[in-house]
TIFI-413727 format. One record per atom (N, C-alpha, C, O): residue in one letter; x, y, z. Coordinates in steps of 0.2 Angstrom, whole numbers, padded with zeros to 4 digits, always signed. Last residue first. Example, Ala and Ser with C-alpha at 12.3 -4.5 7.8 and 13.67 -1.06 7.14 Angstrom:
2
S+0064-0011+0035S+0068-0005+0036S+0064+0000+0039S+0067+0006+0040A+0066-0028+0039A+0062-0022+0039A+0066-0016+0039A+0071-0017+0042
END
This chain:
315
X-0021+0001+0216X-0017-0005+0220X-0012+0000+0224X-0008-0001+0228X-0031+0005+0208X-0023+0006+0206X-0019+0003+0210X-0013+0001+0208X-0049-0008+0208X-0042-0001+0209X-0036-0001+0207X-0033-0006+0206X-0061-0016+0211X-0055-0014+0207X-0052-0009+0210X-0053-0006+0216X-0064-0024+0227X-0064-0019+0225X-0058-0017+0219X-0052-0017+0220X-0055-0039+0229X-0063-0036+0230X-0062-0030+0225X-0059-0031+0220X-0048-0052+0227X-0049-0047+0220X-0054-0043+0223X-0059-0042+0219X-0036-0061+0234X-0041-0055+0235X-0041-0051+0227X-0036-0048+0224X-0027-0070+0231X-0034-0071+0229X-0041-0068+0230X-0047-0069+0229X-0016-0075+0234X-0017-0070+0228X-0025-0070+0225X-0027-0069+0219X-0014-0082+0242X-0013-0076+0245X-0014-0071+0239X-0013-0065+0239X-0015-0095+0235X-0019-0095+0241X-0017-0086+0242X-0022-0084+0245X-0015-0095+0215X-0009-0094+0224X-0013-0089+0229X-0014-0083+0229X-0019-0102+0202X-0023-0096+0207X-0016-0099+0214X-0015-0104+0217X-0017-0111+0191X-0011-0104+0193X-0015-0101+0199X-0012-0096+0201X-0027-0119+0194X-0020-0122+0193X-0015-0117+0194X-0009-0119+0196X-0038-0108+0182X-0037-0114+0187X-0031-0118+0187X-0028-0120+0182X-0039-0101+0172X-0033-0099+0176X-0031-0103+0184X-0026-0103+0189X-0044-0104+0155X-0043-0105+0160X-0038-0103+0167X-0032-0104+0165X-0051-0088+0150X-0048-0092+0148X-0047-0095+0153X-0049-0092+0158X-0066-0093+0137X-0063-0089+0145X-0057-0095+0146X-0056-0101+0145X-0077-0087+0123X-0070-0092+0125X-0069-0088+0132X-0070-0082+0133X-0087-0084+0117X-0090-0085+0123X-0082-0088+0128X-0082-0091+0134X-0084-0089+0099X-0088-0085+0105X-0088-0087+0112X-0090-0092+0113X-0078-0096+0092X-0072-0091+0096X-0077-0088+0104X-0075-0087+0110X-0084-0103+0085X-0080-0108+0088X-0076-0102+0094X-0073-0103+0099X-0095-0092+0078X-0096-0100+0084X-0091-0103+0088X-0092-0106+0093X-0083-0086+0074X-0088-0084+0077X-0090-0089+0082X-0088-0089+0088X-0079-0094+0063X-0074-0093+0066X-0078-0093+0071X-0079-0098+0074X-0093-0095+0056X-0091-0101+0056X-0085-0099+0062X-0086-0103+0067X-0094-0080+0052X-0099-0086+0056X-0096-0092+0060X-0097-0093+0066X-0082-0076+0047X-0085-0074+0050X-0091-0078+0055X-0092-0078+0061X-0086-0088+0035X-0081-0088+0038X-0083-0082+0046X-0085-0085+0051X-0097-0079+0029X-0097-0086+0032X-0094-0089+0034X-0097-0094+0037X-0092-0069+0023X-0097-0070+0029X-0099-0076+0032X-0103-0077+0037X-0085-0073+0015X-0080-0070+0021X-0087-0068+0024X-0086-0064+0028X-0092-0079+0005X-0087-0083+0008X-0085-0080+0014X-0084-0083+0019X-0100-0070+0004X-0103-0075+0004X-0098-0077+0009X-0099-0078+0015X-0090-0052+0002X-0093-0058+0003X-0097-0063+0004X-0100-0060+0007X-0092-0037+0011X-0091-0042+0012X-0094-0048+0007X-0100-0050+0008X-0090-0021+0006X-0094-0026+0005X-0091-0034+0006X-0087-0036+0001X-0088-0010+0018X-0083-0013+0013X-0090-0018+0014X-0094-0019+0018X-0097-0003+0031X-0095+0000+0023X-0094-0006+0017X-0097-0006+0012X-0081-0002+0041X-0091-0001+0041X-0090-0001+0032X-0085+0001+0029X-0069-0018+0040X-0073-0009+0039X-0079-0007+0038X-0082-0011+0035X-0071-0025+0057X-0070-0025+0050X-0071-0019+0046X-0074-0014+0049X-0067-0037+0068X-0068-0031+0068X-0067-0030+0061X-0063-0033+0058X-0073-0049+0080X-0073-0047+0074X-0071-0039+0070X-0076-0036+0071X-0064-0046+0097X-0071-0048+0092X-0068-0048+0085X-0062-0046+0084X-0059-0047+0110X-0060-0050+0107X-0066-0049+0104X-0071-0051+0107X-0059-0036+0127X-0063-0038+0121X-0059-0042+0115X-0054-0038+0115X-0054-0034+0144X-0055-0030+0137X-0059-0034+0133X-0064-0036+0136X-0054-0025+0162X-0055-0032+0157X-0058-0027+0149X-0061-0022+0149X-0044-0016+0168X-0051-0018+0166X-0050-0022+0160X-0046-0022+0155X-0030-0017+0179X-0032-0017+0173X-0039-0020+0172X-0040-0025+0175X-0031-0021+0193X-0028-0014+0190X-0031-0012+0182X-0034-0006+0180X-0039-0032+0195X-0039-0024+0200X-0034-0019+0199X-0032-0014+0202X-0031-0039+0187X-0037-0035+0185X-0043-0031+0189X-0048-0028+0187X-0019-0047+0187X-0020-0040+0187X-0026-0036+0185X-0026-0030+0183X-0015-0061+0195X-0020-0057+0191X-0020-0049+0192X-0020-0046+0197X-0001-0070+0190X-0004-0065+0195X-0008-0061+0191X-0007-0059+0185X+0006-0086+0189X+0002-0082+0187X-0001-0077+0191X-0004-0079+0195X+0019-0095+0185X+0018-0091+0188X+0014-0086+0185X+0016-0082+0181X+0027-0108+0171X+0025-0103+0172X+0021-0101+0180X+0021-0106+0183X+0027-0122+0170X+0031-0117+0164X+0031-0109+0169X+0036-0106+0171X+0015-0127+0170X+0023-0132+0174X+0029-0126+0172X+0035-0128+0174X+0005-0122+0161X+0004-0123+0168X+0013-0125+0173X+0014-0123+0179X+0007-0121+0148X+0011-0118+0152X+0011-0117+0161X+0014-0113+0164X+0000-0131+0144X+0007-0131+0142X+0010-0129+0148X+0013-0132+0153X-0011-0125+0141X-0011-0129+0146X-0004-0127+0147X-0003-0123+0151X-0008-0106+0141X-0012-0112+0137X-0008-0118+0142X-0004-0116+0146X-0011-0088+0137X-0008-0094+0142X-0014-0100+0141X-0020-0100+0140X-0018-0078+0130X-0011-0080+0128X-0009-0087+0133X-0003-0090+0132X-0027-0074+0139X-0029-0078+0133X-0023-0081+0130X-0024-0087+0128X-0022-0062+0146X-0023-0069+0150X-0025-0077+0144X-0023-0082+0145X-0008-0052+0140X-0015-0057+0142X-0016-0060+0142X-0013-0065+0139X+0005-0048+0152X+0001-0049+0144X-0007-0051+0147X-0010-0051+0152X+0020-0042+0158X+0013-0042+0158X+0009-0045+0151X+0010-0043+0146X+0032-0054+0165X+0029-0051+0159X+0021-0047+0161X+0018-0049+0166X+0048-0052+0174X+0041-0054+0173X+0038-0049+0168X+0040-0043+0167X+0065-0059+0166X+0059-0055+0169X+0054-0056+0169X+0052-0060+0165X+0070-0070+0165X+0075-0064+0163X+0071-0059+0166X+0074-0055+0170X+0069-0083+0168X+0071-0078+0174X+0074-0073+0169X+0080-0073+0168X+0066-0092+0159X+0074-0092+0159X+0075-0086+0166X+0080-0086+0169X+0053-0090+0161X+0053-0095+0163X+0061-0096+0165X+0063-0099+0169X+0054-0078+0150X+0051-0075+0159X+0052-0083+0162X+0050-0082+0168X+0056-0081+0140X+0059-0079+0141X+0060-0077+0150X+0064-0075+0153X+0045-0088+0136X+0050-0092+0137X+0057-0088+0139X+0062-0092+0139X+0036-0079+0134X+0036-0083+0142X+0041-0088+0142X+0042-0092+0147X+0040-0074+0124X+0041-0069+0130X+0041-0073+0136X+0044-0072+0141X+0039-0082+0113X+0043-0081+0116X+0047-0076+0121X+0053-0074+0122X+0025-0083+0114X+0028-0091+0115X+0036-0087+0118X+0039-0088+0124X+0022-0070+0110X+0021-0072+0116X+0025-0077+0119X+0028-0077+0124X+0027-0059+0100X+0027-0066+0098X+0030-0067+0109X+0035-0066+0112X+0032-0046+0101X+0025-0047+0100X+0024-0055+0101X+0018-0057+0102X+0043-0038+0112X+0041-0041+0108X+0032-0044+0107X+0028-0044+0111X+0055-0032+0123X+0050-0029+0121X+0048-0034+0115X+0053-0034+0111X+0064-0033+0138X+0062-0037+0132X+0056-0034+0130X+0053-0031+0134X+0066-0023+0149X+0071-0027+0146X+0070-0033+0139X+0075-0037+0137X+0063-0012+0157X+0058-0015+0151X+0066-0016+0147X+0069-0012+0145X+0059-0006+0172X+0064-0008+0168X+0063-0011+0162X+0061-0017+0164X+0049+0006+0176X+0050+0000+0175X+0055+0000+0171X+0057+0004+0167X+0040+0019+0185X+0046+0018+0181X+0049+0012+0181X+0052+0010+0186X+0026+0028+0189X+0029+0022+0191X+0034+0022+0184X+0033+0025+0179X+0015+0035+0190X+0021+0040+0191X+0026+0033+0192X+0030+0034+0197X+0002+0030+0189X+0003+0030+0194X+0013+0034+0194X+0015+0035+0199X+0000+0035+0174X-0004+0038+0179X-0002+0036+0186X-0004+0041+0190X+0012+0026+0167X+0012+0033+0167X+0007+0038+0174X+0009+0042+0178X+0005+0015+0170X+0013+0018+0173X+0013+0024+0174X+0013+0028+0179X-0006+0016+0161X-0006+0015+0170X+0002+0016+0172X+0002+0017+0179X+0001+0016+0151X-0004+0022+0152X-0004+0022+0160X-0003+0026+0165X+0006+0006+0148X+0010+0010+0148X+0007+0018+0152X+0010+0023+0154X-0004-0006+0149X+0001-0005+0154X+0006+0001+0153X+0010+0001+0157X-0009+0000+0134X-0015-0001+0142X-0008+0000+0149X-0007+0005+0153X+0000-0005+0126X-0003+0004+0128X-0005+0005+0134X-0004+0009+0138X+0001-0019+0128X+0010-0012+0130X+0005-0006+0131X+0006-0001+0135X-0010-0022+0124X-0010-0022+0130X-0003-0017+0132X-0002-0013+0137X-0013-0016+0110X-0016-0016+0115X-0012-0015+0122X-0011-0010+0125X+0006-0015+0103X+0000-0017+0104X-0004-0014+0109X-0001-0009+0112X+0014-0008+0098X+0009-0005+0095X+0003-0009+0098X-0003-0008+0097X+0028-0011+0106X+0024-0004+0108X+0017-0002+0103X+0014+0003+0104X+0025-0027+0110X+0030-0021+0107X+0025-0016+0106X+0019-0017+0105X+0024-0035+0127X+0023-0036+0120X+0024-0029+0116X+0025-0025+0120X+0039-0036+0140X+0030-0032+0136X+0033-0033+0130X+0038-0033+0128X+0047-0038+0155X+0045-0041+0148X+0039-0037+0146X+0034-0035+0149X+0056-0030+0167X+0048-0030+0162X+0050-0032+0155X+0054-0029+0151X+0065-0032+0182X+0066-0032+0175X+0058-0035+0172X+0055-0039+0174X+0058-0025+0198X+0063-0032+0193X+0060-0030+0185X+0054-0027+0183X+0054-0015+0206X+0061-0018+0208X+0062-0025+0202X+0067-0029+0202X+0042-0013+0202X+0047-0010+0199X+0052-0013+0201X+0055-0014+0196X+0029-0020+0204X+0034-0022+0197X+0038-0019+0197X+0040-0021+0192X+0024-0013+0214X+0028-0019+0217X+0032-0022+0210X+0037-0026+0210X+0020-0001+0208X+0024-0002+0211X+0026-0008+0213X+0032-0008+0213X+0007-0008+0202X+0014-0007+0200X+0018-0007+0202X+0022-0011+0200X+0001-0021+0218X+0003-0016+0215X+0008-0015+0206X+0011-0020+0204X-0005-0035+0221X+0000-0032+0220X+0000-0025+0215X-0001-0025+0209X-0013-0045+0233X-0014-0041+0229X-0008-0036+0228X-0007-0033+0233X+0001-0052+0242X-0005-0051+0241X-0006-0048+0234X-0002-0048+0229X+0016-0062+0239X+0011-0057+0240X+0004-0060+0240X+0002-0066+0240X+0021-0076+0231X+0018-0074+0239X+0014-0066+0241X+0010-0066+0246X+0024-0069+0218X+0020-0075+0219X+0015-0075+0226X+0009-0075+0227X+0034-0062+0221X+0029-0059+0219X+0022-0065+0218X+0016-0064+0218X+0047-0072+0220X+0045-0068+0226X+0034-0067+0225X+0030-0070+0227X+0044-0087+0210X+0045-0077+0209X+0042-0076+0216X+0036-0077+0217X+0038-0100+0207X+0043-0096+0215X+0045-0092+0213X+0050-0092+0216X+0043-0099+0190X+0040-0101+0196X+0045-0099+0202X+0051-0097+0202X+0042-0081+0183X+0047-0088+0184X+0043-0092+0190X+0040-0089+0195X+0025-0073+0180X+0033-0074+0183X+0036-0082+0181X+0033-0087+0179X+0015-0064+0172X+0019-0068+0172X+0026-0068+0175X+0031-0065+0173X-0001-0055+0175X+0007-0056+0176X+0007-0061+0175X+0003-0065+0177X-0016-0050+0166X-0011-0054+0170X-0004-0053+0169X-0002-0051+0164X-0029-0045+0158X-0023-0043+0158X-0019-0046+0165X-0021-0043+0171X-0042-0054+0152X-0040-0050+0157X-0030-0050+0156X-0027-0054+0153X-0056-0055+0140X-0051-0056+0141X-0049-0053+0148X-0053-0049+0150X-0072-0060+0131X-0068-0054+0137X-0061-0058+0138X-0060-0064+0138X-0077-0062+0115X-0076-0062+0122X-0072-0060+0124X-0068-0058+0121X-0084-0055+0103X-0082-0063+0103X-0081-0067+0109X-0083-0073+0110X-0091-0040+0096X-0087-0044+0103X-0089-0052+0101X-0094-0054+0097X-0088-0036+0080X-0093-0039+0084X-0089-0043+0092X-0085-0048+0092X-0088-0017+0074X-0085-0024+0080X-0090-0028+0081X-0095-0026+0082X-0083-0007+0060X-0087-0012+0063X-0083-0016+0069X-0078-0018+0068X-0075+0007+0058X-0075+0001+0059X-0082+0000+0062X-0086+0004+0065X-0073+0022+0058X-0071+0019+0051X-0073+0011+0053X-0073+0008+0048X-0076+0030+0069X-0082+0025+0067X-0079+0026+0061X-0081+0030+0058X-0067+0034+0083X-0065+0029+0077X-0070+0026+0074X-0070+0020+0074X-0068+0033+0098X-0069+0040+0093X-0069+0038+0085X-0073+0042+0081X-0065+0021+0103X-0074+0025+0103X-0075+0028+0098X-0080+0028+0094X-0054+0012+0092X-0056+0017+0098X-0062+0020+0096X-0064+0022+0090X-0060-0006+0091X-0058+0001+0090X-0057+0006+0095X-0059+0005+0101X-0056-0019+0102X-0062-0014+0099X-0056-0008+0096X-0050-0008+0098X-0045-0035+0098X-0047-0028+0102X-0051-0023+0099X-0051-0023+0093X-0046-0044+0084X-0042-0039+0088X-0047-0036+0095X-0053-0036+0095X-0045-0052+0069X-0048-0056+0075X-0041-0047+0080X-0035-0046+0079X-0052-0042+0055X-0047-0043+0059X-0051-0045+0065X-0056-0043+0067X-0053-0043+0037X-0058-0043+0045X-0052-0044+0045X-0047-0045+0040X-0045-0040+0025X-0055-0041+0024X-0058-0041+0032X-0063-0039+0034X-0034-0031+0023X-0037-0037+0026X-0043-0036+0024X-0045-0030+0022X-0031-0020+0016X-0030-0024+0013X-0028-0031+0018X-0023-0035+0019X-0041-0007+0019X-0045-0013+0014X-0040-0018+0014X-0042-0023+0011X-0038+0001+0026X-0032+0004+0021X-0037-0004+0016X-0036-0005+0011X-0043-0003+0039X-0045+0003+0038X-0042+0003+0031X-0045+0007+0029X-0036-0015+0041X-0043-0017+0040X-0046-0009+0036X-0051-0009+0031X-0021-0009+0043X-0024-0015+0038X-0030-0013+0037X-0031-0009+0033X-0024+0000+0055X-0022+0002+0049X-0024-0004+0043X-0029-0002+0039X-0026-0012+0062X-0034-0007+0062X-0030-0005+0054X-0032-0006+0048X-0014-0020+0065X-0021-0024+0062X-0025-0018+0059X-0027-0019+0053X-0005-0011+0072X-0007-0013+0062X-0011-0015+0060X-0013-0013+0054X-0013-0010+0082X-0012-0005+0079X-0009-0005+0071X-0010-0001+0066X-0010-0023+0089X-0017-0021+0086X-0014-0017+0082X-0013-0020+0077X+0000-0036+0079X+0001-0033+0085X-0008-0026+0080X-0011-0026+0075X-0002-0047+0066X+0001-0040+0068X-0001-0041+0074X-0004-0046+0075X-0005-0061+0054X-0001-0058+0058X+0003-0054+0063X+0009-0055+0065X-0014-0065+0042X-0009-0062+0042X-0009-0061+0051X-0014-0061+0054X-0018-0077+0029X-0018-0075+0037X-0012-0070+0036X-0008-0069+0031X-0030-0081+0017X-0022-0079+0019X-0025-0075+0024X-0030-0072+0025X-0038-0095+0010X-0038-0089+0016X-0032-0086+0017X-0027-0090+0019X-0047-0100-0004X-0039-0099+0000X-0041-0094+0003X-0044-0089+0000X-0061-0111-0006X-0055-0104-0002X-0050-0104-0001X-0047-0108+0003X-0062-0126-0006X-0058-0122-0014X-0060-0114-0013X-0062-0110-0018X-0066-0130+0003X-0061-0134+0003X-0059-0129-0006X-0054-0129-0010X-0079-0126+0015X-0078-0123+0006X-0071-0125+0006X-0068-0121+0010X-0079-0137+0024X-0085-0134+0021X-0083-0129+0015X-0086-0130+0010X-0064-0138+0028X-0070-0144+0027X-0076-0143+0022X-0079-0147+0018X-0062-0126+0032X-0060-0127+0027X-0063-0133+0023X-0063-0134+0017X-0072-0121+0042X-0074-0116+0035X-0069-0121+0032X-0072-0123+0027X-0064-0131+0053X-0071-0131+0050X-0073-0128+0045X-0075-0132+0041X-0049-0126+0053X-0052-0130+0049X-0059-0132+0048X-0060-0135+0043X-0056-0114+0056X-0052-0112+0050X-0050-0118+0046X-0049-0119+0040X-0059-0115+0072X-0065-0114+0067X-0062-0114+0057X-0066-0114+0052X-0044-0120+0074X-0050-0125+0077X-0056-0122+0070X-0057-0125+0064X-0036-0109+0073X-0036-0116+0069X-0042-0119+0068X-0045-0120+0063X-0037-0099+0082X-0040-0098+0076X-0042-0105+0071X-0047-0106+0068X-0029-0099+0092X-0036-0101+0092X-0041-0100+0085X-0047-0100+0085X-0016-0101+0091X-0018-0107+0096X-0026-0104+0095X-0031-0107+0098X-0010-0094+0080X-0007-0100+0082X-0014-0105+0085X-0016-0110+0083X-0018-0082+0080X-0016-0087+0073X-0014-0092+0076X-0015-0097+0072X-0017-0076+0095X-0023-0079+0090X-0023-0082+0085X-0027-0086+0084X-0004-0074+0095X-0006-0077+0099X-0013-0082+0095X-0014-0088+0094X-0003-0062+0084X-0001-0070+0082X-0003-0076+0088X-0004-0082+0086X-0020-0056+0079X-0013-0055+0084X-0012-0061+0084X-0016-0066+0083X-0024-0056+0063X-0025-0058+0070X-0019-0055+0074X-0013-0053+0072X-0034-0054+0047X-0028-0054+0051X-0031-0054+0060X-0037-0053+0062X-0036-0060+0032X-0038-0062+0040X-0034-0059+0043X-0029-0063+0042X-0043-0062+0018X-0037-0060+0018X-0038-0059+0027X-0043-0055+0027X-0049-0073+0004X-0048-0066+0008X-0042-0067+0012X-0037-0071+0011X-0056-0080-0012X-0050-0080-0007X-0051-0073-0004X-0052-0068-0007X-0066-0094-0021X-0064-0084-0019X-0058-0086-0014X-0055-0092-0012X-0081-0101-0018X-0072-0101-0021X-0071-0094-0020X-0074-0089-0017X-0094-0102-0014X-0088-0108-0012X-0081-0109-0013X-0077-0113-0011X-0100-0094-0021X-0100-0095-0013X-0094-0099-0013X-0089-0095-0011X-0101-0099-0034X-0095-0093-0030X-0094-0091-0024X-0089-0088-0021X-0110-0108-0032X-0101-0113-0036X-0098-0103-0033X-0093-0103-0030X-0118-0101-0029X-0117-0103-0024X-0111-0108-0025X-0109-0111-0020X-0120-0095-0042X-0121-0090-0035X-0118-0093-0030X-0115-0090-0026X-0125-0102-0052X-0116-0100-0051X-0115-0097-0044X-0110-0097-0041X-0137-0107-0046X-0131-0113-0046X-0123-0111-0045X-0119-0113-0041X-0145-0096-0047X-0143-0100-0042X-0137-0104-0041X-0132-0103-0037X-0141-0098-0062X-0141-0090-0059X-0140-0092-0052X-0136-0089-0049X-0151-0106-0067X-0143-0105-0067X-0138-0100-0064X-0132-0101-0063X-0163-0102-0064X-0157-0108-0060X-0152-0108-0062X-0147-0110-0058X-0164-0092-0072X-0163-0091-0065X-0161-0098-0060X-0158-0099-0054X-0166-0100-0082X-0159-0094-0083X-0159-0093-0076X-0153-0092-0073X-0176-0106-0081X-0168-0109-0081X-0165-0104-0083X-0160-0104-0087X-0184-0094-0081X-0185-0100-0077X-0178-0103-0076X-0175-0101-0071X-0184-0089-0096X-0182-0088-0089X-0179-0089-0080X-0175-0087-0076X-0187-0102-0104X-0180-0099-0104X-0178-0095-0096X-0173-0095-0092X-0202-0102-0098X-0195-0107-0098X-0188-0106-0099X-0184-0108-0095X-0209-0093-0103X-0205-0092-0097X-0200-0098-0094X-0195-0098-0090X-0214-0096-0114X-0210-0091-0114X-0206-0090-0109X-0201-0087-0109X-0219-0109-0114X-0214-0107-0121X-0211-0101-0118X-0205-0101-0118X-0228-0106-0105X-0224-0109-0103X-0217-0110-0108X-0211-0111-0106X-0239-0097-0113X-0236-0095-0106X-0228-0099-0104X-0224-0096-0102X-0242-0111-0122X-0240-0103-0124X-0236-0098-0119X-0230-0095-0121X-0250-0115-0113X-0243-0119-0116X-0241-0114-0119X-0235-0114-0119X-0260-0108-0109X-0254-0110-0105X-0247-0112-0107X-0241-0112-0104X-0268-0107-0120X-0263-0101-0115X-0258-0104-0113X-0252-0104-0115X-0272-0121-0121X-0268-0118-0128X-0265-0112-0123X-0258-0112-0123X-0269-0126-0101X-0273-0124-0110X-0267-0123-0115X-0261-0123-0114X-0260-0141-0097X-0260-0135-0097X-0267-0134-0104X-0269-0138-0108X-0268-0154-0084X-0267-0151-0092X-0267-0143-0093X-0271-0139-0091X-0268-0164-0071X-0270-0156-0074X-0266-0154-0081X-0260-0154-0080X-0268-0182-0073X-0265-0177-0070X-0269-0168-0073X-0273-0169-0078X-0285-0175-0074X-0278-0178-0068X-0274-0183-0074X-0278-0186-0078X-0296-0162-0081X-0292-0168-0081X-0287-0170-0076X-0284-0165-0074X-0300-0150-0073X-0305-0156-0072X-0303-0163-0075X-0305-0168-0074X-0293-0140-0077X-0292-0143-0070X-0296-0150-0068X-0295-0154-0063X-0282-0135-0085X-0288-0139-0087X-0288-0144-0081X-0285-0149-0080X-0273-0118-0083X-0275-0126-0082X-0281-0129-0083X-0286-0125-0082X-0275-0105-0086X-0267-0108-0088X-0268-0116-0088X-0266-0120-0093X-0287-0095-0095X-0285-0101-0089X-0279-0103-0090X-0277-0104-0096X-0285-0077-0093X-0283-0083-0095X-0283-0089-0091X-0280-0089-0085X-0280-0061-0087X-0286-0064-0090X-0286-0070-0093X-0287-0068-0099X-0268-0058-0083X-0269-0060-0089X-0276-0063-0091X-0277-0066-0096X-0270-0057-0068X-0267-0054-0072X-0268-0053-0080X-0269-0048-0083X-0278-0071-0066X-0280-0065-0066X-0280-0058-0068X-0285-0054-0069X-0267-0080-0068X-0274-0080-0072X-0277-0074-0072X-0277-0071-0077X-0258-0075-0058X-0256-0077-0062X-0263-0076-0068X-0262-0072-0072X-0267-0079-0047X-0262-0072-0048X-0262-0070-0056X-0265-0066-0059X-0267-0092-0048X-0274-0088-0048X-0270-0081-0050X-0271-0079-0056X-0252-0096-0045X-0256-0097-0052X-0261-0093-0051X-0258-0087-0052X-0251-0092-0033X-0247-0089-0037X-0250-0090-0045X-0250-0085-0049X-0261-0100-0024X-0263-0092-0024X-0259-0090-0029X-0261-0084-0032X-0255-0111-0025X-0263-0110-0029X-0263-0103-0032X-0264-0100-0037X-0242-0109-0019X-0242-0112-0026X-0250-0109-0029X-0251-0105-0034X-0249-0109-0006X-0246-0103-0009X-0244-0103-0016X-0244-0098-0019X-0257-0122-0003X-0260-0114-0005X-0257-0109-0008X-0259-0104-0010X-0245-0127-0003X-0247-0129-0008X-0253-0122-0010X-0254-0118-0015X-0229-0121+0003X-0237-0125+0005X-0239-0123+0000X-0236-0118-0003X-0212-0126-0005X-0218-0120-0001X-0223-0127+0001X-0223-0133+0001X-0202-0132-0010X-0203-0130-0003X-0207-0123+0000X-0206-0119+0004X-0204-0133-0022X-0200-0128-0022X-0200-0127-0013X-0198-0122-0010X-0208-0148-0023X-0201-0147-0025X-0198-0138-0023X-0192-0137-0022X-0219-0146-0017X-0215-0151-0012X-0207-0148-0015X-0202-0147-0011X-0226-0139-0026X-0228-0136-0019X-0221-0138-0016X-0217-0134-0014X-0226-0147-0036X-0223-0141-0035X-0223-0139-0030X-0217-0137-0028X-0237-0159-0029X-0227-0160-0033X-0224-0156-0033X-0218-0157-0031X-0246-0149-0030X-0242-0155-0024X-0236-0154-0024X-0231-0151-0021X-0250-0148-0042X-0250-0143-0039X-0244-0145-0033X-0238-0142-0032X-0245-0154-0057X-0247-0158-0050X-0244-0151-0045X-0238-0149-0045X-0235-0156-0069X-0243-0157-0067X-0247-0160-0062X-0250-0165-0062X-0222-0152-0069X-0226-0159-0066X-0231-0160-0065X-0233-0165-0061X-0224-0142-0078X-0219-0148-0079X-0221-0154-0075X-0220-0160-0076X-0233-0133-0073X-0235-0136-0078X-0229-0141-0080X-0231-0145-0085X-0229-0133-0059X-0233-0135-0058X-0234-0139-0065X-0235-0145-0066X-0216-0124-0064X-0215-0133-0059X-0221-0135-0060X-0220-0140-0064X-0222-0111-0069X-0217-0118-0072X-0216-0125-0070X-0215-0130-0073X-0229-0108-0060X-0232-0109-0065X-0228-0115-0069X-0230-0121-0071X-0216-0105-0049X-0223-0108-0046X-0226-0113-0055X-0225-0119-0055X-0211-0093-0056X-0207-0100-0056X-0213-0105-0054X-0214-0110-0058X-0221-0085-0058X-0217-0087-0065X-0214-0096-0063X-0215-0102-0065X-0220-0080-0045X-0227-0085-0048X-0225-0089-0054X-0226-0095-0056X-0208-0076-0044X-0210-0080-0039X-0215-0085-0043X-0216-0091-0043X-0207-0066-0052X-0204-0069-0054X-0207-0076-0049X-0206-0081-0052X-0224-0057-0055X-0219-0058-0049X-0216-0065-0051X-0220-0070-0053X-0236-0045-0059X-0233-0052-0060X-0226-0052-0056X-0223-0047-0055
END
């Protein structure tokens, strides 16, 4: 016997009509038959008097249904609260601020339209806090860069690729080049995002291998204000490509660095293990759809002499 036929049993004998259950529980109607027949079989017993219409339960039957009626509506009930708790709850989201600002909004008012009694708290780090967070439980996901390989305390789901560029002042020398080396960054002062992020590790690493020495005159994580810092001519930034928004087309000098720098990832990243939610799985979805497959625009920054990208390499 199987809670399925029970429920099957129940519709049929309240609405007396094979049909009408079949319609109400969103099955095909042979599969209602086959649950009753089961049902009879089990029990040696007719449940229905088939040859009256509407169908009449037997003396069994109606004995049968005295008992599993409570059942029955204990498990509707039991849908009901399941899915009033889908809808309420609260978690805990962190991101690089870049991403809380300009691309999180979009899918965060979608989940909020659709369950309007979640509270979501954000939070806001550079990568290397994020992992601590997600790994210590007290984010539920983080929108970041992959873990490291060696690292299986997490789960990733990629979202999309990113690239590591420069940023200059308009008419920065550096603009007329060609394809530009480290080395061509060293004669002017370096803006970079603060030493726990991604990309400051990535560009530190490649300094380091090519034996290059940079003047890092601003160090910060909050983007808005590094590019407003490299438009005052304090210096050129490295960051990520994702961080540049219309805005900043009249603002800004872009050079691609990704014959130096391998392109990276944006995804979901969460603890292997930790049990997720309804709501924070669903959000996860909903973010998901809106973040997936994102590139960034760089049409309008491309400079006719900066537009050999053949062969990666250290430049």
């Amino acid at each position: 016997m199987e809670l399925r036929q029970l429920i099957s049993f129940y519709h049929v004998a309240r609405l007396r009509s094979v049909s009408k259950a079949a319609r109400t529980l969103e099955l095909g109607q042979p599969t209602v038959t086959t649950h009753l027949r089961k049902l009879e079989d089990e029990f040696a017993i007719t449940l229905f008097d088939r040859i009256k219409r509407p169908i009449q339960l037997t003396s069994e039957g109606a004995i049968l249904l005295e008992l599993v009626t409570p059942v029955v509506q204990a498990v509707d009930t039991l849908k009901i609260q399941m899915d009033y708790s889908e809808r309420r709850g609260s978690f805990v989201v962190g991101a690089y601020p870049d991403l809380v600002t300009h691309h999180l909004p979009p899918g965060i008012q979608v989940f909020s339209r659709t369950y309007p009694d979640v509270r979501i708290q954000l939070v806001a780090r550079p990568y290397t806090p994020l992992l601590r967070l997600v790994k210590s439980g007290e984010v539920d996901l983080a929108f970041s860069a992959p873990p490291p390989a060696d690292d299986q305390a997490f789960d990733f789901k990629k979202l999309f690729d990113f690239d590591i560029v420069l940023m200059t002042p308009l008419g920065h020398p550096l603009l007329k080049q060609g394809k530009i080396s480290l080395k061509d960054l060293s004669p002017f002062p370096l803006i970079l995002s603060g030493p726990e992020s991604m990309t400051r590790q990535k560009v530190e690493q490649e300094l380091r291998n090519e034996g290059v020495s940079c003047d890092v005159v601003l160090a910060m994580d909050d983007t808005a204000s590094i590019k407003r810092y490299v438009e005052t001519g304090m210096g050129v930034a490295v960051c990520a490509d994702f961080t540049l928004h219309q805005q900043d087309h009249q603002r800004l000098g872009v050079v691609r660095l990704d014959h130096i720098f391998a392109s990276s990832e944006i995804g979901v990243c969460t603890l292997k293990g930790k049990f997720q939610g309804q709501a924070v799985r669903n959000f996860i979805d909903i973010l998901s759809d809106e973040m997936r497959g994102f590139h960034a625009d760089l049409v309008g920054w491309e400079h006719p002499s900066v537009g050999d990208r053949t062969n990666a390499g250290s430049g």
